[in-house]
VOGU-3710 file (C-alpha; in Angstrom, 3 decimals, decimal comma):
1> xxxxxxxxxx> -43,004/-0,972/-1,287  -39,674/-1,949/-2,649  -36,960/-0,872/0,229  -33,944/-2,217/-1,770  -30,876/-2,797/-0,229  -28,892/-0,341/-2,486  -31,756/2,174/-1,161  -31,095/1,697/2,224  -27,375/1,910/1,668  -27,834/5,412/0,043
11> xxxxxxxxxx> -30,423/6,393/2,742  -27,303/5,360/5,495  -25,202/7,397/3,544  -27,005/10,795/3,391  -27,223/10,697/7,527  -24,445/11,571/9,334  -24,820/9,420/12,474  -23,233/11,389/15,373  -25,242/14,274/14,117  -28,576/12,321/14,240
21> xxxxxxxxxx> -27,450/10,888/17,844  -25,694/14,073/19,105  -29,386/15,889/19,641  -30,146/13,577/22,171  -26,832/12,659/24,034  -24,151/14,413/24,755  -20,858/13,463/22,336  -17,233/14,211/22,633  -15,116/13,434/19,701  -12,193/11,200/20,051
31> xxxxxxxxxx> -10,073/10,677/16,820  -11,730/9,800/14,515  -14,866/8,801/15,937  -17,302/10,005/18,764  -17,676/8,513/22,257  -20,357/9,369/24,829  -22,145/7,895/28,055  -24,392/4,706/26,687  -27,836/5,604/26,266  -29,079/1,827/26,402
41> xxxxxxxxxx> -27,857/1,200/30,200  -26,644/3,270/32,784  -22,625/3,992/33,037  -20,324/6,772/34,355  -17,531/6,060/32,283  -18,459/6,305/28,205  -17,755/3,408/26,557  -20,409/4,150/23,805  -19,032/4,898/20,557  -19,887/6,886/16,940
51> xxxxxxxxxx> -18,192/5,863/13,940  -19,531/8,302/11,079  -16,907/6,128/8,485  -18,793/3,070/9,291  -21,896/4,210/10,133  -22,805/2,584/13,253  -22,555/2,515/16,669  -21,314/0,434/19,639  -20,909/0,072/23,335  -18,395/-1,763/24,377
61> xxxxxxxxxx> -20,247/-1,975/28,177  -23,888/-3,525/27,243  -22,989/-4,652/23,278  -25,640/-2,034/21,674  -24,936/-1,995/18,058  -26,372/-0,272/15,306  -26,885/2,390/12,290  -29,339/5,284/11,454  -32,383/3,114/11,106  -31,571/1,058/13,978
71> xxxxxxxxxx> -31,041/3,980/16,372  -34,731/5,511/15,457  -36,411/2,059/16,225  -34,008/1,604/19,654  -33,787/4,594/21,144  -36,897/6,536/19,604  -39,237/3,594/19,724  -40,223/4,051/16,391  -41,440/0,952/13,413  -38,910/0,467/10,925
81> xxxxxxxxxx> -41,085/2,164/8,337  -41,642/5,056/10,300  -37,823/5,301/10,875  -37,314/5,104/7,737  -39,733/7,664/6,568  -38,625/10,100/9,055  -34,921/9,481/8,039  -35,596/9,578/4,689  -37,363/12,785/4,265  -34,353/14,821/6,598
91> xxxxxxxxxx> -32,017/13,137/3,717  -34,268/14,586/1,061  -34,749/11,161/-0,297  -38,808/9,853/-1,748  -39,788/6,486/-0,042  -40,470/3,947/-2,951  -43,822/3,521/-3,391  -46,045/0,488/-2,825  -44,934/-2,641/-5,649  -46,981/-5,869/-5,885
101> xxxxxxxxxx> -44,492/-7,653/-7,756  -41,583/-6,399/-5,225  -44,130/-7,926/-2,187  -44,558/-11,290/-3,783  -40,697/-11,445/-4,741  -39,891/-10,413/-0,899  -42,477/-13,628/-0,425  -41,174/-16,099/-2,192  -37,509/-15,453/-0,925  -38,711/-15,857/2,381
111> xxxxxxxxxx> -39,985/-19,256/1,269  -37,018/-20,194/-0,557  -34,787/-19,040/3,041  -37,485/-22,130/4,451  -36,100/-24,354/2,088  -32,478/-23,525/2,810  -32,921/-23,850/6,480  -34,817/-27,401/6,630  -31,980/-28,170/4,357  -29,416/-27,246/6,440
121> xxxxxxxxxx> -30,736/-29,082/9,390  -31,073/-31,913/7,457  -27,464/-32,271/6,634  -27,011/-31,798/10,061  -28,972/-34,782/11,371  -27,005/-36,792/8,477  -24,015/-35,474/9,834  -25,005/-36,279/13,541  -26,540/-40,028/12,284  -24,229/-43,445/11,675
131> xxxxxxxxxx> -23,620/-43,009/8,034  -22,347/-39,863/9,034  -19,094/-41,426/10,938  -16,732/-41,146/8,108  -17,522/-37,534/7,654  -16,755/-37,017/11,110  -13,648/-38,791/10,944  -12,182/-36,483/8,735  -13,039/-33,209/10,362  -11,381/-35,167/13,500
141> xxxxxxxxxx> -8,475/-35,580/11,539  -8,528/-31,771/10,279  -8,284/-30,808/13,731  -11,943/-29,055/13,521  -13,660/-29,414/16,921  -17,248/-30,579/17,595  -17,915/-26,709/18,887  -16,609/-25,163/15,546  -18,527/-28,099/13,540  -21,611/-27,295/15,339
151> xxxxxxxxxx> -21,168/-23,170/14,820  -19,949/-23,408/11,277  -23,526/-25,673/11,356  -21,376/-29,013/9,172  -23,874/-31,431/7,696  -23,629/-34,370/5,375  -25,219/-35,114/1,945  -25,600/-39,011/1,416  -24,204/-40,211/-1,601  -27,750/-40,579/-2,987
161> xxxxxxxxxx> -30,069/-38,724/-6,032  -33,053/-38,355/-4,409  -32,492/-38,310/-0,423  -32,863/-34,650/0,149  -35,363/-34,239/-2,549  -37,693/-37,073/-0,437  -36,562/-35,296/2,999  -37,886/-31,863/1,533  -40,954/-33,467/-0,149  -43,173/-30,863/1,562
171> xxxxxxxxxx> -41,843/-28,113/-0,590  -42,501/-27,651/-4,372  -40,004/-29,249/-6,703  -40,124/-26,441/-9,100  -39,057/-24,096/-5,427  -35,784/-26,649/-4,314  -35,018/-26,117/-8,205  -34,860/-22,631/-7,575  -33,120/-22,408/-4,337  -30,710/-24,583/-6,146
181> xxxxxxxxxx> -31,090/-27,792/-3,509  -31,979/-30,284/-7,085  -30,679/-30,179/-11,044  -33,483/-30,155/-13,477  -32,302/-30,911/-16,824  -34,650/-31,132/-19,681  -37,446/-33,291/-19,082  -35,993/-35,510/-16,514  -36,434/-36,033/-13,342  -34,532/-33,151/-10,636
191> xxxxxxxxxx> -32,326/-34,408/-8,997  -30,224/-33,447/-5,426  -27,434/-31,026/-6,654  -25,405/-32,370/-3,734  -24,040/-36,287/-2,916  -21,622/-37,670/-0,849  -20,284/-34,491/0,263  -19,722/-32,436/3,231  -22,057/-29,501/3,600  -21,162/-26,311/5,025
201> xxxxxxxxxx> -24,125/-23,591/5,208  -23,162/-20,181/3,766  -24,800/-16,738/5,162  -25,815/-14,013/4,435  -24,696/-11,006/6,849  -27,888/-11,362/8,786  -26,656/-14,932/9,762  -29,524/-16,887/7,331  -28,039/-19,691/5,089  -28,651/-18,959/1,566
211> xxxxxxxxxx> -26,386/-21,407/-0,344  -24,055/-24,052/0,597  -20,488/-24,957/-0,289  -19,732/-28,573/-0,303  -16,235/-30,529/-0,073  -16,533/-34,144/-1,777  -15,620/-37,123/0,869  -13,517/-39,546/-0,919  -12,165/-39,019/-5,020  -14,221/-37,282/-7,106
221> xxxxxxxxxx> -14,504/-33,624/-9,339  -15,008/-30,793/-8,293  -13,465/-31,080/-5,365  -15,591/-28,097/-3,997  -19,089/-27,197/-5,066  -21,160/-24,555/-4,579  -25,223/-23,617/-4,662  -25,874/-21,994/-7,991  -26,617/-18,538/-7,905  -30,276/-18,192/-7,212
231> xxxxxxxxxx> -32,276/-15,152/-5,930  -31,103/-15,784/-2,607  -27,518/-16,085/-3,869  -25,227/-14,048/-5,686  -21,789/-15,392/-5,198  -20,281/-12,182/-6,042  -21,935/-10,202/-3,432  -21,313/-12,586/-0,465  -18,723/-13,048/1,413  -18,189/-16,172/3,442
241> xxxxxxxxxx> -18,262/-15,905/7,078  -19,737/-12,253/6,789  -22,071/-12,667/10,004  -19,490/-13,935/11,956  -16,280/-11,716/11,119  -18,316/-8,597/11,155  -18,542/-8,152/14,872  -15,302/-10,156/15,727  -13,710/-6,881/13,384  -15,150/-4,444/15,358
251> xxxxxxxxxx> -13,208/-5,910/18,182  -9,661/-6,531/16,003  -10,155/-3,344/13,978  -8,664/-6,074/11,477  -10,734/-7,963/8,732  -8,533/-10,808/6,972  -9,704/-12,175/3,235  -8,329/-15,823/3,112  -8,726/-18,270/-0,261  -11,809/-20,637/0,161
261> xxxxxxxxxx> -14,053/-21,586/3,701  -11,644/-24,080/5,107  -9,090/-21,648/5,621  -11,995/-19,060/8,009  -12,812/-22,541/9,502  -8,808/-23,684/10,179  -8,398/-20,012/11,773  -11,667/-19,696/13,731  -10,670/-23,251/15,263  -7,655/-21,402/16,437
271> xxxxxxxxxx> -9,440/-18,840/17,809  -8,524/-15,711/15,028  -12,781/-15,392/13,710  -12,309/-11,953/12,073  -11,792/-14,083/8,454  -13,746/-14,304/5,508  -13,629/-15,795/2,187  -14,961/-15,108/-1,330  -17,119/-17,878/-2,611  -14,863/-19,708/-5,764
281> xxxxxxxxxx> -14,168/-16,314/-7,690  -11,307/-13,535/-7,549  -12,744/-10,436/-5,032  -15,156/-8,621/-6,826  -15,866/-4,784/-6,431  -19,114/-5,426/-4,758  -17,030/-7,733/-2,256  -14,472/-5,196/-1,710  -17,050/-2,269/-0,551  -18,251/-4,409/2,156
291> xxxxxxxxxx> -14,942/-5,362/3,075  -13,614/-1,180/3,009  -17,437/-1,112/5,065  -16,014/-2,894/8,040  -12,437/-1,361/7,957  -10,393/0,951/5,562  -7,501/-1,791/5,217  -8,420/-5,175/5,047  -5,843/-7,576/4,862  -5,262/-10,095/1,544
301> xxxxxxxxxx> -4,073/-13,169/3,072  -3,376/-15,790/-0,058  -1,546/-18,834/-0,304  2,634/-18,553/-1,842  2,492/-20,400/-4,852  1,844/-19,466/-7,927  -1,945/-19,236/-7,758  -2,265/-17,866/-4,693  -0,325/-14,716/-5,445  -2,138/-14,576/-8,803
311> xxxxxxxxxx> -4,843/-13,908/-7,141  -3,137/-11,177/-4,713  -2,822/-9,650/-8,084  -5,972/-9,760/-9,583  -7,649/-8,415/-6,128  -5,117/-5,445/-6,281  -5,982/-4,559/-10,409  -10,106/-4,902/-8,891  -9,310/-2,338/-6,294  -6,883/0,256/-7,941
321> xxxxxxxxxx> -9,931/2,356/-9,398  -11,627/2,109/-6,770  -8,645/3,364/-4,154  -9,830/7,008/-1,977  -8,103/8,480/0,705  -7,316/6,285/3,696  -8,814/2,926/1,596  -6,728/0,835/0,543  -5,834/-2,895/0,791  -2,523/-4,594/2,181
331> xxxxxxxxxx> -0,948/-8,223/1,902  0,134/-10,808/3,215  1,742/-13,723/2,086  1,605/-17,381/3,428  5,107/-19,623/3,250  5,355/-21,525/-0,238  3,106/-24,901/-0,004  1,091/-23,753/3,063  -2,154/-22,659/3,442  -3,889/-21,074/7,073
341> xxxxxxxxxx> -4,131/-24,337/8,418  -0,965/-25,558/7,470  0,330/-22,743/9,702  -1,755/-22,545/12,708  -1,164/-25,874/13,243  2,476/-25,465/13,026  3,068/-22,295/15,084  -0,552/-21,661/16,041  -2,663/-18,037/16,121  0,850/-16,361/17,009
351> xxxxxxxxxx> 2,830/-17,768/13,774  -0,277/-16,273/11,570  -0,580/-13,069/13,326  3,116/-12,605/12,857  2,308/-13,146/8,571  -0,679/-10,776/8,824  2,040/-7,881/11,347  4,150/-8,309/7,884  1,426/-7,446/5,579  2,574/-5,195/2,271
361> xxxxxxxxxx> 0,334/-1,907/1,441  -0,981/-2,453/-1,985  1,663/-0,065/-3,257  4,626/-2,632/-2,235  2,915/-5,191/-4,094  2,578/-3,609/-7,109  5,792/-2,232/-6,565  7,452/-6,349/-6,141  5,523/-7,526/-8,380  6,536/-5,353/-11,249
371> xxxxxxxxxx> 9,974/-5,238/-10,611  10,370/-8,949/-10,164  8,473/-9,525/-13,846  11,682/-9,196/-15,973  15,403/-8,087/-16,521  15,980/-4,317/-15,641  19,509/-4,698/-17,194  18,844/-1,948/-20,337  17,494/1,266/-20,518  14,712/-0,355/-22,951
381> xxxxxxxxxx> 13,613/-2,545/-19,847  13,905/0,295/-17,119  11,776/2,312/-19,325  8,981/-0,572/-19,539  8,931/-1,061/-15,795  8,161/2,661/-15,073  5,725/2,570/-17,934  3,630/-0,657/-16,069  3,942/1,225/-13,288  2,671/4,525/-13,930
391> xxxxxxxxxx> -0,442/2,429/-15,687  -1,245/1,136/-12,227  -1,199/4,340/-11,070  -3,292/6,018/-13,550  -6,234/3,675/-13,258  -7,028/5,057/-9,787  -10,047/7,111/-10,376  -9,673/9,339/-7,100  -7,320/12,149/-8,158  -5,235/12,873/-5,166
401> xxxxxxxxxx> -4,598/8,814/-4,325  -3,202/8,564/-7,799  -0,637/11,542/-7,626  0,313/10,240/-4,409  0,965/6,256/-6,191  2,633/8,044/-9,218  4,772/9,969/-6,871  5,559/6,735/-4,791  6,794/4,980/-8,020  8,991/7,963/-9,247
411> xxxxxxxxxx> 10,918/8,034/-5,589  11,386/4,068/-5,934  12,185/4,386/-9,332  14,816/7,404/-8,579  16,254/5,085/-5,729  16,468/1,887/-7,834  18,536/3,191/-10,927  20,042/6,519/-9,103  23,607/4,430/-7,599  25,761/3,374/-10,599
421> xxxxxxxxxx> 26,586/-0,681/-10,444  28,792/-1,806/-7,920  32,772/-1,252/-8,582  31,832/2,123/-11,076  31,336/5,303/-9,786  28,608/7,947/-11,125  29,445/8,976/-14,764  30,330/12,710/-14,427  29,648/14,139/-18,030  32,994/15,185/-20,019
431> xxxxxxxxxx> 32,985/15,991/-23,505  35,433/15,562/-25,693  37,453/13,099/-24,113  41,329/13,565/-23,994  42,847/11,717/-26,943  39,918/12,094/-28,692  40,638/15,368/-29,964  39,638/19,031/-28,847  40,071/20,263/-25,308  38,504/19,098/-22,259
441> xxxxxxxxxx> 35,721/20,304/-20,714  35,448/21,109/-16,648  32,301/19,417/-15,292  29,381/21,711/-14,154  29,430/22,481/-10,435  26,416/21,539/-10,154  26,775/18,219/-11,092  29,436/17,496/-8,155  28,641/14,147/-6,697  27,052/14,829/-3,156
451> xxxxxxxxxx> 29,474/15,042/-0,393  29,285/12,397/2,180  27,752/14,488/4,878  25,047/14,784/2,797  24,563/10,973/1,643  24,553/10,434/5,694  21,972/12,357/6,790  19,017/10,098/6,534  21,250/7,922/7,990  23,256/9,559/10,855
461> xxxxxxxxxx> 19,963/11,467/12,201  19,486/15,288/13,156  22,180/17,023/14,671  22,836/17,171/18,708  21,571/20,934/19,115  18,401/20,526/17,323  17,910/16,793/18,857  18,429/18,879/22,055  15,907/21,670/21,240  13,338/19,297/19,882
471> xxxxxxxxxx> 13,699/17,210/23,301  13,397/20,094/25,916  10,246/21,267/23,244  8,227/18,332/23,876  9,193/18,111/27,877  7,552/21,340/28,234  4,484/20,528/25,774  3,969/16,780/26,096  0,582/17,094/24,354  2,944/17,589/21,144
481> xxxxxxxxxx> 3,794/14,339/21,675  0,447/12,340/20,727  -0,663/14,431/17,882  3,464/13,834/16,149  3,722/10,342/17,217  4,029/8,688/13,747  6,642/12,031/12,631  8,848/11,212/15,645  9,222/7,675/15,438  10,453/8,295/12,063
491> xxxxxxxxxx> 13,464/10,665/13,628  16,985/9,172/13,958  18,477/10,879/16,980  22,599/9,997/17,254  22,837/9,859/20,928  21,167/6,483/22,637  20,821/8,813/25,969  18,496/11,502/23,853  17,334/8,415/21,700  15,807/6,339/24,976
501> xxxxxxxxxx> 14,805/9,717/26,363  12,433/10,150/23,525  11,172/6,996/23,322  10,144/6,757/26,790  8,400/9,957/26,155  6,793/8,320/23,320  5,375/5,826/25,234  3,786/7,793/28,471  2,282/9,861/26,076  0,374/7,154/24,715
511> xxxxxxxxxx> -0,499/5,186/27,920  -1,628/9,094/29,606  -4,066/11,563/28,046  -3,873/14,976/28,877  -0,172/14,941/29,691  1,209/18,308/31,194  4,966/19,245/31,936  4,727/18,394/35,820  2,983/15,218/34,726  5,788/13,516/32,541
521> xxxxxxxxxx> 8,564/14,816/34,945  7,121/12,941/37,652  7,110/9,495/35,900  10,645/10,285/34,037  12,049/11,061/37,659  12,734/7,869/39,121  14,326/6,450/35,242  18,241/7,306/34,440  16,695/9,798/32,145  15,346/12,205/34,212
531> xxxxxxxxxx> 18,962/14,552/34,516  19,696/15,048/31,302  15,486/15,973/30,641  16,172/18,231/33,592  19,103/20,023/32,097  17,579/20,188/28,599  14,672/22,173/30,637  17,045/24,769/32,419  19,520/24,854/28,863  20,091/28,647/27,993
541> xxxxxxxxxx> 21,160/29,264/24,100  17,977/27,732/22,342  16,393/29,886/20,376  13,081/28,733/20,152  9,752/30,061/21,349  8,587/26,378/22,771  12,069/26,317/24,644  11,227/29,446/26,776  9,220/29,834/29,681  6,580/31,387/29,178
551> xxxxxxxxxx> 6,092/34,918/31,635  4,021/37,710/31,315  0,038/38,729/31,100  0,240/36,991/27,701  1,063/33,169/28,505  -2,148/31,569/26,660  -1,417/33,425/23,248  2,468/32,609/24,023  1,647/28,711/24,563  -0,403/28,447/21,277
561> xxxxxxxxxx> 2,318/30,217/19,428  4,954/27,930/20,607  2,576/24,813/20,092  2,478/25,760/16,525  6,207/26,503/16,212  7,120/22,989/17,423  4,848/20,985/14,870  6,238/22,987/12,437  9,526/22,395/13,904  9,309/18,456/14,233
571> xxxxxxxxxx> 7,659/18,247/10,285  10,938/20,470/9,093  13,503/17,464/10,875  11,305/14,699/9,831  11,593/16,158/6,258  14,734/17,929/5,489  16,563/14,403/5,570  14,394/12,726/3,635  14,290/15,961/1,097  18,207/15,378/1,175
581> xxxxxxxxxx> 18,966/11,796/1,019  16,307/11,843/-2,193  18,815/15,335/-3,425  21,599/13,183/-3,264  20,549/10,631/-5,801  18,760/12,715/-8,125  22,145/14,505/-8,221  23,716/11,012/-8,790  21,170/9,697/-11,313  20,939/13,372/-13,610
591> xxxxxxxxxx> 25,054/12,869/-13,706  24,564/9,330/-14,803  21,205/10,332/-17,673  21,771/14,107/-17,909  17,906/14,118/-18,761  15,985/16,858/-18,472  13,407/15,553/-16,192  16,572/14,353/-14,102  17,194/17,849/-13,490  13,931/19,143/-13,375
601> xxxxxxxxxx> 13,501/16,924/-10,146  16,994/17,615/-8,876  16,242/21,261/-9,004  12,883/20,661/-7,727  14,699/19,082/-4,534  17,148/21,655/-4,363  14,438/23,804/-3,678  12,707/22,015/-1,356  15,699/21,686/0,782  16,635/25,483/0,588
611> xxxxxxxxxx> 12,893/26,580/1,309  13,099/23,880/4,664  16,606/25,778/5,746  14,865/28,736/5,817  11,916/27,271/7,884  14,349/26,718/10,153  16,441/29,525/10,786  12,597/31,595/10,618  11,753/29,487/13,434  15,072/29,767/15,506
621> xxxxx> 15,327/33,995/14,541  12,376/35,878/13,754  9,463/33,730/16,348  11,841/33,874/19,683  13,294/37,247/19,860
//
């Protein structure tokens, strides 16, 4: 029977794995995965984990690692058939049925994987032998160990037409034709495909060598060559490095997509080995789903010249219809006229991690890239960068990804033209000018430039009282902390004593689970923090329910009411600056246009802002009487 890999894929994809495993161990969900006690060896503490996303497991204790089918053979004892015929008929899914042809196909690739493999020891001996000094000269000189030459498995192909073909002589000519070890042209004699080159074994994810890339010793064209695609090979569906960076991502949660294999080797010699490399084309979509299969944002690091960020660009237009929530890609972009090993060599794993820490999400590269294409000086030309934009935008197929990008360029787009240029202050709309005959008109209120305590607001942070509330909120319900973390650190709190306080808060919360009020008091007491978190506890005159202490028969229903008051709290101060600093220049930019989408989105803001006040004052009036 034909079990292709597309139908396993789909048969993966219809089981939800901590459902399968959670009828036989106990699970306990932990963000966004599942952890439990590991089934394979005895522990107390669980370091077994459930990632539905992904679709496998792992324990971090013993190193058990698997998916659906590989749980049923593991832990049931079942044959991989009858795994997947059990699995398959839960997902509602008909087994293929029994194909000759698909049996001798499934035969003669394992033959043809033969044929790779005596070739890739072959180039190794050559590699190992005496004509195989120069070749190790220059890996000496490229700084690539004899530990990384052996794992990367390096060989050698003489500079010769026939010397693999005579090494392999006990496998059909017509079959090294096909694994694409010889050239047959016409009626001549085949010929080996590689000479005088370097050999580096590529693999498949299973860790088999299926092709080979090889880098010419000496002057020649191409300076890189690579196996043909043969049924073993698709270059478009591998990934260089694959077997390697795979696991070494499950340890990074970080997968990083460099230009060619020298690069993955440069960084693995420097000890970063969650790299990999497409194989001589731009990322293809095929690529990119096994990339989003190992995590949701890899990382596009290409070379700064010209070429290099071409390709950044062509890998963002390949993954732009295929964006979904939390999938996406980011960037990051080497110093112009180095590649990976140009840097680690100059300021080692550190200096590269540091690139990767400044990586772009795909919607800042678009963003640059668009806005660095031309002149913006005219109307005509601000019109054509918001149309390039918004085309970007509508490509994504996923609906609620592609409001969200078309959103993102309308804010930068507001912020870009909203200031007039330096030197000239916002046009306010008058009409007819004096001198130019009839009478002058008095501006619309509306249209007041902002005043300056609202242009400072995203700027100058909340105000003391509700800094003050917030603070002596989250002292009595640290678990508010954890679950608001990324929403507070975007708060701007005036005073460095509250400021510090917070922070330090911040960072117990994340070093302690299950956090209570006696808990964070008693590793804030011995810091210069702890009297002013000790008056913000006893302060009378807030008038919030998760600033109260909580009395009475009904303290559980009173906790969960004032646990949902402060979320609601923090998200109104996180976004009623934002809401206002964005009013202030759609106020500026609709005085400047006097468009009507200008003040469709100024009123729109307006709005916004009002409906946040009230949040507020319903939070501070109505929930703590």
């Amino acid at each position: 029977m034909t079990l292709t890999p597309q139908w396993l894929d789909e048969l993966r994809s219809r089981i939800t794995l901590s459902t399968l495993i959670g009828r036989t161990v106990k699970i306990t969900r932990a963000g966004r995965e599942y952890k439990a006690c590991c089934p394979f060896h005895n522990e107390k503490t669980p370091s077994f984990t459930i990632n539905d996303e992904k679709g496998f497991y792992h324990c971090f204790g013993c190193g058990a690692h698997g998916d659906a089918i590989r749980w049923m053979t593991d832990q049931r004892g079942l044959s991989f058939m009858d795994a997947v015929k059990e699995l398959a008929a839960e997902a509602g899914m008909e087994v293929p049925a029994p194909d000759p042809r698909a049996a001798k196909k499934a035969e003669e690739q394992a033959s043809l994987r033969d044929v790779m493999q005596a070739a890739a020891e072959w180039f190794a001996q050559q590699l190992g032998s005496s004509n195989g000094a120069p070749a190790r000269e220059y890996l000496a000189k490229r700084g690539i160990s004899e530990a990384t030459r052996k794992a990367f498995g390096f060989g050698l192909a003489p500079d010769s037409r026939s010397a693999l073909k005579e090494a392999l002589k006990t496998f059909p000519t017509a079959m090294l034709v096909e694994a694409g070890m010889l050239i047959a042209v016409d009626d001549k004699e085949p010929y080996d495909r590689f000479r005088g080159r370097l050999m580096i074994p590529i693999r498949d994810a299973r860790g088999r060598v299926i092709a080979f890339g090889g880098r010419i010793l000496g002057d020649g064209e191409p300076k890189y060559l690579n196996s043909p695609d043969t049924p073993l090979f698709d270059k478009g569906r591998t990934l260089y490095n694959l077997d390697k960076a795979s696991p070494a991502s499950r340890r990074t949660n970080r997968i990083v997509v460099v230009e060619g294999y020298m690069d993955v080797i440069a960084l693995a010699e420097a000890g970063i080995t969650d790299a990999v490399a497409p194989l001589g084309t731009a990322l293809t979509e095929n690529q990119l789903a096994m990339l989003w299969r190992m995590v949701p944002v890899p990382i596009l690091c290409f070379d700064g010249d010209s070429a290099g960020q071409k390709a950044a660009m062509r890998a963002a237009m390949r993954a732009l219809p295929l964006l979904r929530p939390g999938f996406s890609l980011a960037f990051a972009t080497l110093p112009a006229g180095q590649d990976p090993d140009d840097l680690v060599r100059a300021k080692g794993a550190e200096g590269f991690a540091a690139i990767l820490e400044d990586a772009q999400p795909l919607v800042e590269r678009l963003w640059a890239h668009e806005v660095a294409a031309g002149p913006l000086a005219t109307p005509e030309e601000r019109a054509a960068l918001k149309t390039r934009l918004l085309a970007h935008a509508d490509v994504i197929e996923d609906a609620d990804v592609r409001h969200h990008y078309r959103e993102a360029f309308r804010e930068k787009l507001d912020a870009l033209f909203a200031r007039a240029p330096a030197g000239r202050g916002p046009r306010v709309p008058w009409a007819p000018q004096p001198g130019r005959g009839g009478r002058r008109f008095a501006p619309d209120p509306r249209l007041q430039p902002p005043g300056e305590e609202t242009r400072a607001l995203g700027q100058t942070g909340i105000a003391g009282p509700l800094a003050a509330a917030l603070l002596g909120g989250l002292l009595r319900y640290p678990q508010a902390i954890r679950r608001n973390e990324e929403a507070l650190c975007r708060l701007a709190i005036p005073d460095s004593g509250d400021a510090e306080l917070l922070g330090l808060m911040l960072d117990i919360a994340n070093a302690r689970e299950g956090l209570d009020c006696e808990g964070l008091l008693a590793i804030l007491e011995p810091m210069k923090v702890y009297n002013r978190a000790m008056t913000l506890l006893r302060a009378d005159g807030m008038h919030f329910s998760f600033n109260r202490r909580l009395e009475g028969e009904e303290v559980d229903k009173a906790r969960e009411i004032a646990l949902r008051d402060l979320d609601e709290y923090i998200g109104v101060l996180v976004t009623q600056p934002e809401i206002r600093a964005r009013l202030a220049e759609a106020t500026a930019d609709y005085m400047r246009t006097m468009d009507d989408e200008g003040h469709a989105r100024q009123q729109k803001l307006r709005a916004m802002d009002e409906d946040l006040t009230r949040r507020l004052a319903a939070l501070s009036d109505s929930r703590s009487q």
